[in-house]
PDBQT receptor file of N, H, CA, C and O in Angstrom, charges set to zero:
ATOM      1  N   UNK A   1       0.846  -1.183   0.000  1.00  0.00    +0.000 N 
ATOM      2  CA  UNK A   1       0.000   0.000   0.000  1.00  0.00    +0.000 C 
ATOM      3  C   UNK A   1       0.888   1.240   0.000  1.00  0.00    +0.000 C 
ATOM      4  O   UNK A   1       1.688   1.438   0.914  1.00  0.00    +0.000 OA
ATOM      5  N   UNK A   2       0.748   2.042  -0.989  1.00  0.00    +0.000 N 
ATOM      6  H   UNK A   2       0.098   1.882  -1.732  1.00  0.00    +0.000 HD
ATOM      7  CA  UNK A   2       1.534   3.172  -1.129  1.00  0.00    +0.000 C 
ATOM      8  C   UNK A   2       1.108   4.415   0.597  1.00  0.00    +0.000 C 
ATOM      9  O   UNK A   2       0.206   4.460   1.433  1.00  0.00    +0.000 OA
ATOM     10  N   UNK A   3       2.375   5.177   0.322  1.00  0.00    +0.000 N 
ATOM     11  H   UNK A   3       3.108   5.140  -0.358  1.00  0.00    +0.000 HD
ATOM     12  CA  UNK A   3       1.655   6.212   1.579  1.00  0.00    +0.000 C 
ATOM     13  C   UNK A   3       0.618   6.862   1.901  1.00  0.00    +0.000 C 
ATOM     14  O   UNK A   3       0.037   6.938   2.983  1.00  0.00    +0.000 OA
ATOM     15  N   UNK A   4       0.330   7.499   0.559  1.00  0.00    +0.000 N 
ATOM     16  H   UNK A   4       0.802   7.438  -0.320  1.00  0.00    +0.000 HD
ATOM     17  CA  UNK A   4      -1.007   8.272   0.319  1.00  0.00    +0.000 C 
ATOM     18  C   UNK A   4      -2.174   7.523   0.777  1.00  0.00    +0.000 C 
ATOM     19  O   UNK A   4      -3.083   8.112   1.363  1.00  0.00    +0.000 OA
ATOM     20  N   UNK A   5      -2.224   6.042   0.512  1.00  0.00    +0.000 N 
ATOM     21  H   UNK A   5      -1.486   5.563   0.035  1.00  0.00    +0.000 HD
ATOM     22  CA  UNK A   5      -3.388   5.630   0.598  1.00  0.00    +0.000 C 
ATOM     23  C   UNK A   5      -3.551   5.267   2.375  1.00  0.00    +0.000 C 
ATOM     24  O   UNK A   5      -4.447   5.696   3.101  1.00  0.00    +0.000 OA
ATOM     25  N   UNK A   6      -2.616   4.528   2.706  1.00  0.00    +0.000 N 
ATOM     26  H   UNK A   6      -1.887   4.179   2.116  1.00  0.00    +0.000 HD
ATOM     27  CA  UNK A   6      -2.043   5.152   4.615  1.00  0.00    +0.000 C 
ATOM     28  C   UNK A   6      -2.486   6.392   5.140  1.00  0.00    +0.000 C 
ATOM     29  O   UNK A   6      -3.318   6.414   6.047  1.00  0.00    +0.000 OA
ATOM     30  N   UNK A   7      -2.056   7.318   4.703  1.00  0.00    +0.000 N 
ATOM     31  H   UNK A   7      -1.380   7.300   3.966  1.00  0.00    +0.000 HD
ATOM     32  CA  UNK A   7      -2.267   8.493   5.190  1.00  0.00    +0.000 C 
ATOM     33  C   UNK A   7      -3.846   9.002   4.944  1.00  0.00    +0.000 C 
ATOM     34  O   UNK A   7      -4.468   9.664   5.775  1.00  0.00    +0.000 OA
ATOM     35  N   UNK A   8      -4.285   8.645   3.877  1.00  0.00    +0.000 N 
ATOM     36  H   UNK A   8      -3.779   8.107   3.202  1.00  0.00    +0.000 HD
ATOM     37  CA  UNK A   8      -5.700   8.721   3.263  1.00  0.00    +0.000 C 
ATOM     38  C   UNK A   8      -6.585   7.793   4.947  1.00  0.00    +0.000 C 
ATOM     39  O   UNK A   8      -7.278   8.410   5.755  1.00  0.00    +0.000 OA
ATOM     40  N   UNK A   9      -6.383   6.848   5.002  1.00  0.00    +0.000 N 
ATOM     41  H   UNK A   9      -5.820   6.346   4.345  1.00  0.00    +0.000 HD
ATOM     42  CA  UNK A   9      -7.203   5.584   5.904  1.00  0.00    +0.000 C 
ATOM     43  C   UNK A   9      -6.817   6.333   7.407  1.00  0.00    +0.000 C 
ATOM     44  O   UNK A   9      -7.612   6.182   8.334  1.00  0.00    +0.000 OA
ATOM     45  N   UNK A  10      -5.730   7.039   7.586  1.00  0.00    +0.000 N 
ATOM     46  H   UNK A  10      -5.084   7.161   6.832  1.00  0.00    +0.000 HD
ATOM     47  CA  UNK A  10      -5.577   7.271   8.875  1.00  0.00    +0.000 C 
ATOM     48  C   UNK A  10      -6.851   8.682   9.026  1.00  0.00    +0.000 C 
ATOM     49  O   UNK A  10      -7.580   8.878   9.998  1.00  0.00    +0.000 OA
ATOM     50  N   UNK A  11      -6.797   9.419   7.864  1.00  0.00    +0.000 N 
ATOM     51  H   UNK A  11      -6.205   9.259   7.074  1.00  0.00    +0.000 HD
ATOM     52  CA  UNK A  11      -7.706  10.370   8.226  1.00  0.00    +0.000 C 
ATOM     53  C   UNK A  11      -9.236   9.968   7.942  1.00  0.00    +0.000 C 
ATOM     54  O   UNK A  11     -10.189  10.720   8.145  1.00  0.00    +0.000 OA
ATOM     55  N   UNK A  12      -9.300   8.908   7.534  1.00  0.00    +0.000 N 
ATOM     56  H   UNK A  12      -8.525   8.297   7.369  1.00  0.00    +0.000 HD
ATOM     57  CA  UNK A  12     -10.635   8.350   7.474  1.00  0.00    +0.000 C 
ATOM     58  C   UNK A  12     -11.047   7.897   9.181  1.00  0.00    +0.000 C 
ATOM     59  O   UNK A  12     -11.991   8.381   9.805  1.00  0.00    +0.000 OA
ATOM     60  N   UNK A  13     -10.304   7.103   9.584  1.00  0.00    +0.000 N 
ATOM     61  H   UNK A  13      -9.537   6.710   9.077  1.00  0.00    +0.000 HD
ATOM     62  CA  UNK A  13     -10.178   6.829  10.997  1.00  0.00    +0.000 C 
ATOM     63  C   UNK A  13     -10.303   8.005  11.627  1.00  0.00    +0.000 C 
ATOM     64  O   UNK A  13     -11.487   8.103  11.950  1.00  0.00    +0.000 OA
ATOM     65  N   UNK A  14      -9.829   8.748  11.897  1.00  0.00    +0.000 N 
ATOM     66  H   UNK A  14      -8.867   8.669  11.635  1.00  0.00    +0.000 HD
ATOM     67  CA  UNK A  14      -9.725  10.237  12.539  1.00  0.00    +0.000 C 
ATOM     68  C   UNK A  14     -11.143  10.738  12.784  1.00  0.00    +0.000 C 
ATOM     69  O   UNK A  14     -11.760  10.640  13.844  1.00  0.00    +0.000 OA
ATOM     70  N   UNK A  15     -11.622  11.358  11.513  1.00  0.00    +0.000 N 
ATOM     71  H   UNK A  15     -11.121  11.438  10.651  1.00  0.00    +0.000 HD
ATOM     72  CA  UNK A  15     -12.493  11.502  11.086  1.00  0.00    +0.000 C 
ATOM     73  C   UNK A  15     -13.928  10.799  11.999  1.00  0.00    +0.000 C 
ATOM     74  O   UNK A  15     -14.716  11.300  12.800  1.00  0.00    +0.000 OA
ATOM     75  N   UNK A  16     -13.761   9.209  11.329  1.00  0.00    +0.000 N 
ATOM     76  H   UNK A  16     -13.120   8.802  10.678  1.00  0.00    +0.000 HD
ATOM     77  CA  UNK A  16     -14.885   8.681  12.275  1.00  0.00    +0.000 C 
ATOM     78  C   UNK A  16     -14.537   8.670  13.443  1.00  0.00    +0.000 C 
ATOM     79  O   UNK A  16     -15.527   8.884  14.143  1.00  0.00    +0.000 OA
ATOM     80  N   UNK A  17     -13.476   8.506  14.144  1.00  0.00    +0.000 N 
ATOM     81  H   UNK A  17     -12.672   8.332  13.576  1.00  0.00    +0.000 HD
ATOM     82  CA  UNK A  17     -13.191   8.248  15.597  1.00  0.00    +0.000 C 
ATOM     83  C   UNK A  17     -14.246   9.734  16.209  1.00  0.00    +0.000 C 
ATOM     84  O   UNK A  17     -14.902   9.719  17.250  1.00  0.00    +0.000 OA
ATOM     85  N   UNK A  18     -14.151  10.901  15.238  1.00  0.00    +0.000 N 
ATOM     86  H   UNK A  18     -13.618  10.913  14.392  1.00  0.00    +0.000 HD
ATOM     87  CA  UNK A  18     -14.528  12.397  15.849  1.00  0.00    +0.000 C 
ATOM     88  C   UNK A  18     -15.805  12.612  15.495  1.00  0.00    +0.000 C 
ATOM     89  O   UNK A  18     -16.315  13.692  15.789  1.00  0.00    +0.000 OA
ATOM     90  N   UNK A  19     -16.459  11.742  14.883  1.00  0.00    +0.000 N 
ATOM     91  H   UNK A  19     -16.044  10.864  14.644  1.00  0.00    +0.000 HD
ATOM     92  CA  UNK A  19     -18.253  11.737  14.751  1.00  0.00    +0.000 C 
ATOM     93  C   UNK A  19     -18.915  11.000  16.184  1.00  0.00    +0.000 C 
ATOM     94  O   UNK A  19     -19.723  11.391  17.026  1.00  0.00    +0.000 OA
ATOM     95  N   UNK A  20     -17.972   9.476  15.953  1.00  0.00    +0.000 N 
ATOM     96  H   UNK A  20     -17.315   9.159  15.268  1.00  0.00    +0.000 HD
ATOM     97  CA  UNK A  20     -18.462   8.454  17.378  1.00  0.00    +0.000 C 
ATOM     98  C   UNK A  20     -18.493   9.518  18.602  1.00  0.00    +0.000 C 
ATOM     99  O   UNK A  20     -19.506   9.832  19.228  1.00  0.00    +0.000 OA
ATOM    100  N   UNK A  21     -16.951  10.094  18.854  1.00  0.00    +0.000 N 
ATOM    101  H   UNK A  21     -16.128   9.838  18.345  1.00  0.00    +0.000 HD
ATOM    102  CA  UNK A  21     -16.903  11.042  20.097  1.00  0.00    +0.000 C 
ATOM    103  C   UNK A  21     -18.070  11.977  20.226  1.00  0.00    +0.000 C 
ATOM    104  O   UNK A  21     -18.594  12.013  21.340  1.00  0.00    +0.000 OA
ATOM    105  N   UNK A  22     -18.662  12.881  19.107  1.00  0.00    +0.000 N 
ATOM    106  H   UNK A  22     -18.237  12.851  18.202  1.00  0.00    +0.000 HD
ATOM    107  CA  UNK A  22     -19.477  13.981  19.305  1.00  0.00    +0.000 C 
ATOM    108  C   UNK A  22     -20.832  12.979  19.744  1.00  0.00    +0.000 C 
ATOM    109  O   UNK A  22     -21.562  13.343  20.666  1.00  0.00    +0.000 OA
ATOM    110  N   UNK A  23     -21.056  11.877  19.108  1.00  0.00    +0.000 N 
ATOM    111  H   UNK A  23     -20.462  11.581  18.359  1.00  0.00    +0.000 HD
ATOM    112  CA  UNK A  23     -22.318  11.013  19.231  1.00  0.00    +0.000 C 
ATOM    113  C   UNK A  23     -22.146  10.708  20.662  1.00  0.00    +0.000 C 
ATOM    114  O   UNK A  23     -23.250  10.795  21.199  1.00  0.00    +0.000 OA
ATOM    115  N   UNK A  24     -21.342  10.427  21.403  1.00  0.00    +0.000 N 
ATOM    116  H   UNK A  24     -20.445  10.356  20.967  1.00  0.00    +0.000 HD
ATOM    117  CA  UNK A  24     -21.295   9.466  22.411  1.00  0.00    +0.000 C 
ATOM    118  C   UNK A  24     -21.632  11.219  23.408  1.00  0.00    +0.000 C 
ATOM    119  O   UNK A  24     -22.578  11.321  24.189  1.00  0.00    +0.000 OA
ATOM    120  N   UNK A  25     -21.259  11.657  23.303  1.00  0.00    +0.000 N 
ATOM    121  H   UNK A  25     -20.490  11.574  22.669  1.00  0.00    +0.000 HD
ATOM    122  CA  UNK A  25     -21.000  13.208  23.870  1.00  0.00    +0.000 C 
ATOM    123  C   UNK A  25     -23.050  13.561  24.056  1.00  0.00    +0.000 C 
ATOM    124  O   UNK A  25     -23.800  13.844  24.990  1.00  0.00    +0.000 OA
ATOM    125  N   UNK A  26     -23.152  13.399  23.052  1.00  0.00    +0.000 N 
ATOM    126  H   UNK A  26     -22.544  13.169  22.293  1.00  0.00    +0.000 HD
ATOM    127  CA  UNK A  26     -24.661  13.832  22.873  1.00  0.00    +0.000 C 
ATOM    128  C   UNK A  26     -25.794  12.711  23.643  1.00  0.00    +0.000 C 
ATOM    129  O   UNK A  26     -26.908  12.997  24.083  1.00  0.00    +0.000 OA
ATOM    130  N   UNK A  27     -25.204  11.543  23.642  1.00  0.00    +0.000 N 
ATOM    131  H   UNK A  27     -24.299  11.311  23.285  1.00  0.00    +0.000 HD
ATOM    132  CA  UNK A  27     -25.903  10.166  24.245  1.00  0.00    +0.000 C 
ATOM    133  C   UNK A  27     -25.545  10.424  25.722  1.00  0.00    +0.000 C 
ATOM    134  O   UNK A  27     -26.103   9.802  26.626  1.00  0.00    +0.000 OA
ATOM    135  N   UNK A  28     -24.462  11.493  25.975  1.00  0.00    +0.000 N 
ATOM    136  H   UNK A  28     -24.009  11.999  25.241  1.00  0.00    +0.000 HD
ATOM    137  CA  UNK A  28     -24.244  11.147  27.632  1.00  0.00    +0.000 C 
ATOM    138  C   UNK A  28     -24.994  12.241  28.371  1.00  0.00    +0.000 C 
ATOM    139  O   UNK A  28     -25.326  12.224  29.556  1.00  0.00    +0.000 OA
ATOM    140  N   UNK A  29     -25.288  13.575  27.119  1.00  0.00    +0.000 N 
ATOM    141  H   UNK A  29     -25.018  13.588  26.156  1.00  0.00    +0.000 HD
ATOM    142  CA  UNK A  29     -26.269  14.613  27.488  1.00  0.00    +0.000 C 
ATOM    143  C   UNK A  29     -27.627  14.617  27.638  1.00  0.00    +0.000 C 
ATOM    144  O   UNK A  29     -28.283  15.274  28.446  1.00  0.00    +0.000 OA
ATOM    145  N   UNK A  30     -28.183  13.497  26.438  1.00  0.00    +0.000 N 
ATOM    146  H   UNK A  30     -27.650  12.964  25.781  1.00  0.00    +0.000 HD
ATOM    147  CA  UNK A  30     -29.381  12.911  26.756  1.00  0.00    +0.000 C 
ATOM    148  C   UNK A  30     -29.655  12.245  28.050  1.00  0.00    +0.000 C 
ATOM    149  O   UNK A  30     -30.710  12.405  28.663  1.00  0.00    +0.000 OA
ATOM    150  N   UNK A  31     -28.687  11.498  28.446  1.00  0.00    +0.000 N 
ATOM    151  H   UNK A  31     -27.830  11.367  27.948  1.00  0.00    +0.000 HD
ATOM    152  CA  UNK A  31     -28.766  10.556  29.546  1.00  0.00    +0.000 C 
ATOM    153  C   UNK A  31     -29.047  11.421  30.649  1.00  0.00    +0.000 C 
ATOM    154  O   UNK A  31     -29.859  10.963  31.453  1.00  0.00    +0.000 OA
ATOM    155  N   UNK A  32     -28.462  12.844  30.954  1.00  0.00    +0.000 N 
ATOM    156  H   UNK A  32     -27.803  13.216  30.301  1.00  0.00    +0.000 HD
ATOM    157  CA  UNK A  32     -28.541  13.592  32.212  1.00  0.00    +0.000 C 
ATOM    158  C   UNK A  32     -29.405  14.167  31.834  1.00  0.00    +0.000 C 
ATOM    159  O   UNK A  32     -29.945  14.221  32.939  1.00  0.00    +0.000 OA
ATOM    160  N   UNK A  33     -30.370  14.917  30.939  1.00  0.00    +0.000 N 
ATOM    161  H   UNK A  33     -29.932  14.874  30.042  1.00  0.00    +0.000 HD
ATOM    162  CA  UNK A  33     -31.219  15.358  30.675  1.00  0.00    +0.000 C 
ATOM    163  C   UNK A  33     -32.344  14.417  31.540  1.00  0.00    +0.000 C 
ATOM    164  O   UNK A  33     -32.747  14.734  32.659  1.00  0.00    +0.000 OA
ATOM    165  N   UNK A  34     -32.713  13.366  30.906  1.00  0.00    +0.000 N 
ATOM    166  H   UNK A  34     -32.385  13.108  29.997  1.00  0.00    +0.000 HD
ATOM    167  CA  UNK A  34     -33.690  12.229  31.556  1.00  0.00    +0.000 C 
ATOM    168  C   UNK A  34     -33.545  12.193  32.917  1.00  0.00    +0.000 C 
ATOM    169  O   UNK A  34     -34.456  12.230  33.744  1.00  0.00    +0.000 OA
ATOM    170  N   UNK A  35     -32.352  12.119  33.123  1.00  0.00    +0.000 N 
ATOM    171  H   UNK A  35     -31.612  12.090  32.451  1.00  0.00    +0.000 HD
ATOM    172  CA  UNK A  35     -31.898  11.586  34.947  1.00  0.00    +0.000 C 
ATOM    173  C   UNK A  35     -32.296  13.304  35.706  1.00  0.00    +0.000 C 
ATOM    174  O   UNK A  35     -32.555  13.567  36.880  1.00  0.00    +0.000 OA
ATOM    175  N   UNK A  36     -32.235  13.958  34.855  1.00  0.00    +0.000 N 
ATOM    176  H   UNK A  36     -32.025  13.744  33.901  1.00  0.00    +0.000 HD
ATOM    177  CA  UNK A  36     -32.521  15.313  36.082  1.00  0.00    +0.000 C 
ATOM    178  C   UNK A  36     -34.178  15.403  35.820  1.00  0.00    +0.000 C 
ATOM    179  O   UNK A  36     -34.759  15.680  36.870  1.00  0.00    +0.000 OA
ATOM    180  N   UNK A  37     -35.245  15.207  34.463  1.00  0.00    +0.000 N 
ATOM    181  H   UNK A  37     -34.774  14.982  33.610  1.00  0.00    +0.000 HD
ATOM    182  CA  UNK A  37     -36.249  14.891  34.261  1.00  0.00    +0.000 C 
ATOM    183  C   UNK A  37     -36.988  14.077  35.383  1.00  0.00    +0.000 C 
ATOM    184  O   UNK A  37     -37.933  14.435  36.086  1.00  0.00    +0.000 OA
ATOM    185  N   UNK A  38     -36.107  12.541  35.356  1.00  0.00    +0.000 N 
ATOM    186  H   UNK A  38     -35.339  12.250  34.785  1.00  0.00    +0.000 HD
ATOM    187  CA  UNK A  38     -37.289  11.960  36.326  1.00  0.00    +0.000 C 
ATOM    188  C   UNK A  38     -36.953  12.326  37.708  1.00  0.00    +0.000 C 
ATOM    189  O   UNK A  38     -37.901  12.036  38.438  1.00  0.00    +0.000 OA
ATOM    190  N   UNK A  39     -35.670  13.013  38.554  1.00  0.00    +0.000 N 
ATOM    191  H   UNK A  39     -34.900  13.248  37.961  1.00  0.00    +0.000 HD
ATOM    192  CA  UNK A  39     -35.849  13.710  39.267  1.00  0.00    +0.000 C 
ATOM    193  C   UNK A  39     -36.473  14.620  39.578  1.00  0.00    +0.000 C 
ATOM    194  O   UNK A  39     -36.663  14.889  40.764  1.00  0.00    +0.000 OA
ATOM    195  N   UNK A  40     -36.950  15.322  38.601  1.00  0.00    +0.000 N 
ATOM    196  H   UNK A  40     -36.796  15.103  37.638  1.00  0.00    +0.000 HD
ATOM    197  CA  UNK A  40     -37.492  16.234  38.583  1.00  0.00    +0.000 C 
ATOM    198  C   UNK A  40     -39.144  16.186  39.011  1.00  0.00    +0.000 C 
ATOM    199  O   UNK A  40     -39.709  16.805  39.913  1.00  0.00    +0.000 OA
ATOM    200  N   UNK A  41     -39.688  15.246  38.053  1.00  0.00    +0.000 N 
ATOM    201  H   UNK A  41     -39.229  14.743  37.320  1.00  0.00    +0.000 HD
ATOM    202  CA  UNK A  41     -40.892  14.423  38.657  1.00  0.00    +0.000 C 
ATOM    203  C   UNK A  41     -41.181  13.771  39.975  1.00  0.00    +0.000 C 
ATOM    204  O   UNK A  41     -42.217  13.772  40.641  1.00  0.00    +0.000 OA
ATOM    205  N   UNK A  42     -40.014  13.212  40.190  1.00  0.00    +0.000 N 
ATOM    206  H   UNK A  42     -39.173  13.211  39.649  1.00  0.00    +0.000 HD
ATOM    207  CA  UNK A  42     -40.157  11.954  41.431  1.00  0.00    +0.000 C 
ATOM    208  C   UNK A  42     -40.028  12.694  42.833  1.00  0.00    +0.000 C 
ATOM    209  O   UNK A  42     -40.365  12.176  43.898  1.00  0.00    +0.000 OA
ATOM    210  N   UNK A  43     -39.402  14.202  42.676  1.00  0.00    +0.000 N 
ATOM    211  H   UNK A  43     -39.128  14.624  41.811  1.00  0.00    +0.000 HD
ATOM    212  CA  UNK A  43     -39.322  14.991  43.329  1.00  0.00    +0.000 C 
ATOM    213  C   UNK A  43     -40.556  16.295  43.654  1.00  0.00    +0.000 C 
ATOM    214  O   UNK A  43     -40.508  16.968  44.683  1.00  0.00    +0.000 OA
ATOM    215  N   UNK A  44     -41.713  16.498  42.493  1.00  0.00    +0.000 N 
ATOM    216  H   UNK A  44     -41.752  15.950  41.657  1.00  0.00    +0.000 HD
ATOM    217  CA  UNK A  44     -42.586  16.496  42.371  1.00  0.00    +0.000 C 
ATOM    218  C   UNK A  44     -44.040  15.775  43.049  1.00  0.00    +0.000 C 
ATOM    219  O   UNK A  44     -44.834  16.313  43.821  1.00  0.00    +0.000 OA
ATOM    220  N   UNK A  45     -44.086  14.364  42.471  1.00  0.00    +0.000 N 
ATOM    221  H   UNK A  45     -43.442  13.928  41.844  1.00  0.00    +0.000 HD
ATOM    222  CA  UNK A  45     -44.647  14.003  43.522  1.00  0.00    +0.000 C 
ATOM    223  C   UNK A  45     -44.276  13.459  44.871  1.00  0.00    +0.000 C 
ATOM    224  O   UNK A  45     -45.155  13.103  45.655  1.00  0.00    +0.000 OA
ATOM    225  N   UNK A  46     -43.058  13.389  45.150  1.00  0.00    +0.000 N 
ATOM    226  H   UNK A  46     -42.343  13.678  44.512  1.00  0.00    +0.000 HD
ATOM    227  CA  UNK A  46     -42.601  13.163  47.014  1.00  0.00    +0.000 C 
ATOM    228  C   UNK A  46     -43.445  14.618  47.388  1.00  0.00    +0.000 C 
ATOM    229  O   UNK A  46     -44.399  14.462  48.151  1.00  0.00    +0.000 OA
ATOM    230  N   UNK A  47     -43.167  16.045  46.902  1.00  0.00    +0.000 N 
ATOM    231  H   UNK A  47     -42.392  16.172  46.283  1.00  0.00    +0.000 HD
ATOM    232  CA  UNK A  47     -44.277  17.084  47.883  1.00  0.00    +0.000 C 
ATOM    233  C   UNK A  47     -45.490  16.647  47.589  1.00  0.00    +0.000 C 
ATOM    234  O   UNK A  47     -46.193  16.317  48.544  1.00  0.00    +0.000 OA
ATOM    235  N   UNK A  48     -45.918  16.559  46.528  1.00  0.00    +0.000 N 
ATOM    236  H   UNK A  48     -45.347  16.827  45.752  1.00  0.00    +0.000 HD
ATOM    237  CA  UNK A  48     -47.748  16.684  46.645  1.00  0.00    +0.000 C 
ATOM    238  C   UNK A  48     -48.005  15.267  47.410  1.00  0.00    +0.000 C 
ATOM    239  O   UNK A  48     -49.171  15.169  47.793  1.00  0.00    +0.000 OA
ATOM    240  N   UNK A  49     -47.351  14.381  47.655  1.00  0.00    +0.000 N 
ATOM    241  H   UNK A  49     -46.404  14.460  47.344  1.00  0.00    +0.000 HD
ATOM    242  CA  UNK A  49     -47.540  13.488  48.604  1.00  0.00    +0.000 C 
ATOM    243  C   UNK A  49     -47.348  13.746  49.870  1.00  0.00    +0.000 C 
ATOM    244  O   UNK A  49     -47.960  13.102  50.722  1.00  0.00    +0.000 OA
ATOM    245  N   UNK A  50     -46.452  14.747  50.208  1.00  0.00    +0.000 N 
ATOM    246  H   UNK A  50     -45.955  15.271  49.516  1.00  0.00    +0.000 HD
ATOM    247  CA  UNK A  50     -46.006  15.159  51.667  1.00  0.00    +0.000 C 
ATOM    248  C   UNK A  50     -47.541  16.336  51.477  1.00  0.00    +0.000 C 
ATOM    249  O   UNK A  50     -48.372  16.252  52.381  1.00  0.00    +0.000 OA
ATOM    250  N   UNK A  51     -47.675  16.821  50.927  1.00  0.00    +0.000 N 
ATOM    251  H   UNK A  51     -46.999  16.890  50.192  1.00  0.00    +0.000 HD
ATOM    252  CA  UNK A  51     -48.654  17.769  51.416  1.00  0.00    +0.000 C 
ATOM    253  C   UNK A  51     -50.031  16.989  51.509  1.00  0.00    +0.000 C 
ATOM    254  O   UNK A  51     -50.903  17.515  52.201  1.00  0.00    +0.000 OA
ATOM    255  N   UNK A  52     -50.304  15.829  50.904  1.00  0.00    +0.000 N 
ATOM    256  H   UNK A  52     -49.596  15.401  50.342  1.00  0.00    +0.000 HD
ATOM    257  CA  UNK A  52     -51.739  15.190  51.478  1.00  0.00    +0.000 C 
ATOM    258  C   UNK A  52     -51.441  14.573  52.979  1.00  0.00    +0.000 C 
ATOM    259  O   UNK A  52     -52.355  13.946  53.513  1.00  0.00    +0.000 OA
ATOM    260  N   UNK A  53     -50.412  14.705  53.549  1.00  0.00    +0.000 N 
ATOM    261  H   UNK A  53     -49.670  15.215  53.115  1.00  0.00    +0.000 HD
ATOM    262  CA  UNK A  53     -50.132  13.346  54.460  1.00  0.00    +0.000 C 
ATOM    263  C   UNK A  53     -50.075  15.122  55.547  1.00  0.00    +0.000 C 
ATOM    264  O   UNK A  53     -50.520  15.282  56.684  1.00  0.00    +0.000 OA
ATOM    265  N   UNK A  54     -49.735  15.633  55.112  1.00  0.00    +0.000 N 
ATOM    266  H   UNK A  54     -49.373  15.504  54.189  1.00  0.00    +0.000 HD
ATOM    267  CA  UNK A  54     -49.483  17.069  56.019  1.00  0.00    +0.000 C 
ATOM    268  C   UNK A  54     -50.926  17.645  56.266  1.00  0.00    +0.000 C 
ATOM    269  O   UNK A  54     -51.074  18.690  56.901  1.00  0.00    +0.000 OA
TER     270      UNK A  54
């Protein structure tokens, strides 16, 4: 395999390695999004439950 085509495959690699990263980046923002969401809820109803019991 000549260089060019080496050097060609390494920036192909590169390349995808830096799509996966931004994807995985965005999957870990979703993930805390949800996790502060159902906190957000579950924290929700713990008061309106403390306020019927109050």
């Amino acid at each position: 395999m000549s260089g060019l085509a080496v050097e060609f495959e390494v920036v192909i690699a590169i390349c995808a390695a830096r799509v996966l990263i931004r994807q995985l980046r965005g999957l870990l923002v979703d993930v805390g999004n949800a996790i502060r969401a159902w906190r957000s809820v579950r924290d929700a109803l713990r008061d309106e439950q403390e306020e019927h019991q109050g």
